[in-house]
N, C-alpha and C positions, 0 to 999 in steps of 0.2 A: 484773301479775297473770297466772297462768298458768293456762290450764282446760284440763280433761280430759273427753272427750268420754266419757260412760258405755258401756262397751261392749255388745254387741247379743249374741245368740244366735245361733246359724246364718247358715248361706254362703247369700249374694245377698240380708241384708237391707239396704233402704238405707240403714243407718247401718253397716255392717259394714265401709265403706271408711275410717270413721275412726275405726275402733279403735286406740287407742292412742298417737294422735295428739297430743299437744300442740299447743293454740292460742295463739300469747303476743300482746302488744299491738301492737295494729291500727299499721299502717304507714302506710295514708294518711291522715293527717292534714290540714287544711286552715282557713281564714278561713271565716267567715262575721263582717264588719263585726268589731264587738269580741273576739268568742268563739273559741275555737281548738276546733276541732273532731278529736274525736278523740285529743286529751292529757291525757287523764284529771280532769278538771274535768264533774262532771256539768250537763247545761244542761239548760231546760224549753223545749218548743215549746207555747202552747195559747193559748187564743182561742175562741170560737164558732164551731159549727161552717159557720154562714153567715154574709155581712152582711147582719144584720136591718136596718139600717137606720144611717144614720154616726154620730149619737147613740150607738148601742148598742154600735160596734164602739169607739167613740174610748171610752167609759165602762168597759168592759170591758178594753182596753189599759193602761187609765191604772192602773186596780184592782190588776189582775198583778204589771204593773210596780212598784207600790209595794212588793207582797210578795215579790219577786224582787229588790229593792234590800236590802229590810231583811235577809232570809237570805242576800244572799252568792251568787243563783243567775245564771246569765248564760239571759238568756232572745229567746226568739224570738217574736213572736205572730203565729198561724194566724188564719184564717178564708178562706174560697171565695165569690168573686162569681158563684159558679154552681156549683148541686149537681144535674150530667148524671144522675146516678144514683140517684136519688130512684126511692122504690118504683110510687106511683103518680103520673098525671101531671096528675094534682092539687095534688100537693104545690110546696109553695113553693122555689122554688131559687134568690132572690136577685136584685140590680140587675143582672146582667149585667158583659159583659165591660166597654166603656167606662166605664160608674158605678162599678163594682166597683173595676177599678186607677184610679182618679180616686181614690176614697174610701180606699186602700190607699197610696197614694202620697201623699197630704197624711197621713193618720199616722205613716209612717214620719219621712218627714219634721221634723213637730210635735212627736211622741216622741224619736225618735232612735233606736227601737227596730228590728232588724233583722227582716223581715216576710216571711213565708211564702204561699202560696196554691196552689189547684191548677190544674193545667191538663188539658183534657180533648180539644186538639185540636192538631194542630200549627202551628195558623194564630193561634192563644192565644197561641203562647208567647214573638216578639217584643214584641207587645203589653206583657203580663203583666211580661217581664223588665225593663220600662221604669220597672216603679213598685214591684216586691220584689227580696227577694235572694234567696230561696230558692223554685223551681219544686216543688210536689207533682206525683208521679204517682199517680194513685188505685188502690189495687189492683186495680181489677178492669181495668189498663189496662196494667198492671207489662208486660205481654208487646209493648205496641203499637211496632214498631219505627221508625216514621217521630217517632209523638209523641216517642221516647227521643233521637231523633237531633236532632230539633228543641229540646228542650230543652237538650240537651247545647251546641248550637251558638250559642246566647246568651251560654254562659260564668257565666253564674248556679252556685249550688250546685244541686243537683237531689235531692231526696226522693225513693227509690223504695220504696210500699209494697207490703210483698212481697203479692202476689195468696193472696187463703184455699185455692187452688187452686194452687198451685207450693208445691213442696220448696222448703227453705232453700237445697238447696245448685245448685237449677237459678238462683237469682238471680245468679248469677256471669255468665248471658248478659245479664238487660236492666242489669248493672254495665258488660259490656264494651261494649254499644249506645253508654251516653253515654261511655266514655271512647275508641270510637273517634273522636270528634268532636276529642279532643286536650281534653277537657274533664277532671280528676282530682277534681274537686269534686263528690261525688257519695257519699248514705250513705241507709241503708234501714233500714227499720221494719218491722216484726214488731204484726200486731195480729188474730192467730189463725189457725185453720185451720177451713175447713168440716168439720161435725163432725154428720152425718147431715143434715135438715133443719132450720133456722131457729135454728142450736148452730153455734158456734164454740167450741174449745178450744186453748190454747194449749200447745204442745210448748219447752220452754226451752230442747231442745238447741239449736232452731234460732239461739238468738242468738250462741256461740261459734260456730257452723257458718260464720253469715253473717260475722260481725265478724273472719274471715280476709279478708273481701274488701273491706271498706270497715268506716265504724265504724258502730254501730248505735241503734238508738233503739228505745226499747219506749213501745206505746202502749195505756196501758192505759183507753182508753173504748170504742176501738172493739172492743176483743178483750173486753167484756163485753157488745157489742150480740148482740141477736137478729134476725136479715137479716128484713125484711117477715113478723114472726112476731104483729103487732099491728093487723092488719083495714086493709091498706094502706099500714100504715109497719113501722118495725122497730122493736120494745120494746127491752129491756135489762135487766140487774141491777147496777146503781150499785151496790153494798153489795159488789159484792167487786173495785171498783176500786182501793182501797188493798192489798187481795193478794197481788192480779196485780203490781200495781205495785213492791211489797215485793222478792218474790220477783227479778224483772228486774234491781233497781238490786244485790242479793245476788249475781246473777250475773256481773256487772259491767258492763251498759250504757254507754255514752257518754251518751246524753239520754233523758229520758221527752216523749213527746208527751200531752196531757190536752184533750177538748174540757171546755171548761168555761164554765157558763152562770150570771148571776145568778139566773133564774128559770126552771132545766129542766121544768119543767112546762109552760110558755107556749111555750118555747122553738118556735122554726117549724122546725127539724130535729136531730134527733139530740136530742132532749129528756130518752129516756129511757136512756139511755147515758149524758149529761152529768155529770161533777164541781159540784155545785153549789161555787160563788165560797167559801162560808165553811170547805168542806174545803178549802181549798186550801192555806191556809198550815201546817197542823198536819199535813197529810199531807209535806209537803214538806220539814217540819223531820225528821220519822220520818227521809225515804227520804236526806237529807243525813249521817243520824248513820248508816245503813244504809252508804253508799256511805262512811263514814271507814274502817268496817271492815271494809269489801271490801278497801277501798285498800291497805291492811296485811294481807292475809291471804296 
């Protein structure tokens, strides 16, 4: 597939350097366990956005995975043994490091499933790389040079999601962070832009922009969160996460990220942003017949 960056009006706007540019299919390609990332096979990453608890995470695994068997999708499952970034510090952020990759590391395991998580420090990320395969960097950390190198130097695949606060195409530095390590394993995710106060919107140039540099993922729960716009947490509009979502796999993504909850209401983060469990598969079957005819266009 071949995209064309929409061109810009007037000299020195930041998209004016890629006018006219053609972007064709991503070049670096890579493993993660079964999945080839990057070769045009859409994959899913999603999970909870915490571990509420190993009940919750193993039950929530299992769910996915059966609807991820049935459609044909190659999937990965998310969740964080600690959410650093929580609005107030109140709020629930999880068993921690040790319980967290304990509890992440017997599902991979039990499953077979390839497991994601994030990391928020560079002292995480031996640890962490012990019991997943794929290292998150959270965006609001996209920039942290020591965490990039650190993760980078496990040899893991490494998540970078791009900051609501950096251009698409300034990600080309925390890209070269981890692959100065000699690490090539490395893809980033798009899940909005600051967009005045407690409003994210998402810009779709950014995904061709990025997807020159490594392959891409759109994530469409967080890019409909509203950052601490809910009396200490951050609200959301789930109703226009099939969309968002739409729209991305149209553009041609490599994978969609989704948090998704059996019970976002209760949920202990990220509740009102969440995919509830029984959209899951009907959205899924859309965005698979979406990306046939991408695949051909």
């Amino acid at each position: 597939m071949v995209f064309q960056v929409p061109e810009c009006e007037g000299l020195g706007h930041p998209y004016s350097r890629h006018r006219r540019r053609k972007i064709s299919i991503v070049s670096h390609s890579f493993e993660i366990g079964p999945l080839r990332v990057g070769e045009g096979q859409l994959f899913l990453i999603a999970g909870p956005c915490v571990i509420e608890s190993e009940a919750h995470v193993r039950r929530m695994a299992e769910a996915i995975q059966r609807i991820t068997c049935d459609l044909g999708v190659p999937y990965i499952f998310k969740a964080s043994f600690d959410k650093a970034n929580r609005t107030s510090v109140r709020s629930f952020r999880g068993p921690g490091l040790i319980e967290g990759t304990r509890i992440l590391g017997r599902l991979a395991k039990d499953t077979g499933l390839p497991v994601l998580t994030d990391v928020h420090e560079p002292s995480h990320c031996d640890i962490a790389a012990e019991a997943v395969d794929v290292l998150q960097i959270p965006a609001f950390l996209c920039r942290q040079t020591d965490l990039l190198v650190a993760a980078g130097k496990t040899g893991r695949a490494i998540n970078i999601k791009k900051g609501q606060f950096v251009a698409p195409w300034d990600m080309k530095h925390p890209v070269e962070k981890v692959r100065s390590t000699g690490n090539e394993r490395v893809f980033l995710t798009e899940r909005g832009a600051s967009f005045g106060y407690n409003t994210l919107v998402v810009d779709y140039r950014s995904l061709p922009v990025m997807r020159a540099m490594a392959p891409v993922v759109f994530d469409g729960t967080h890019s409909v969160q509203q950052p601490s716009a809910a009396n200490g947490v951050s609200g959301g509009q789930p109703e226009f996460i099939p969309l968002l979502a739409r729209a991305a796999v149209a553009a041609g993504v490599d994978g969609i990220f989704l948090e998704v909850h059996d019970d976002p209401a209760n949920a202990k983060s990220d509740g009102a942003n969440a995919l509830r469990l029984d959209l899951l598969k009907p959205l899924l079957a859309t965005l698979l017949a979406l990306d046939k005819v991408a695949a051909s266009s």
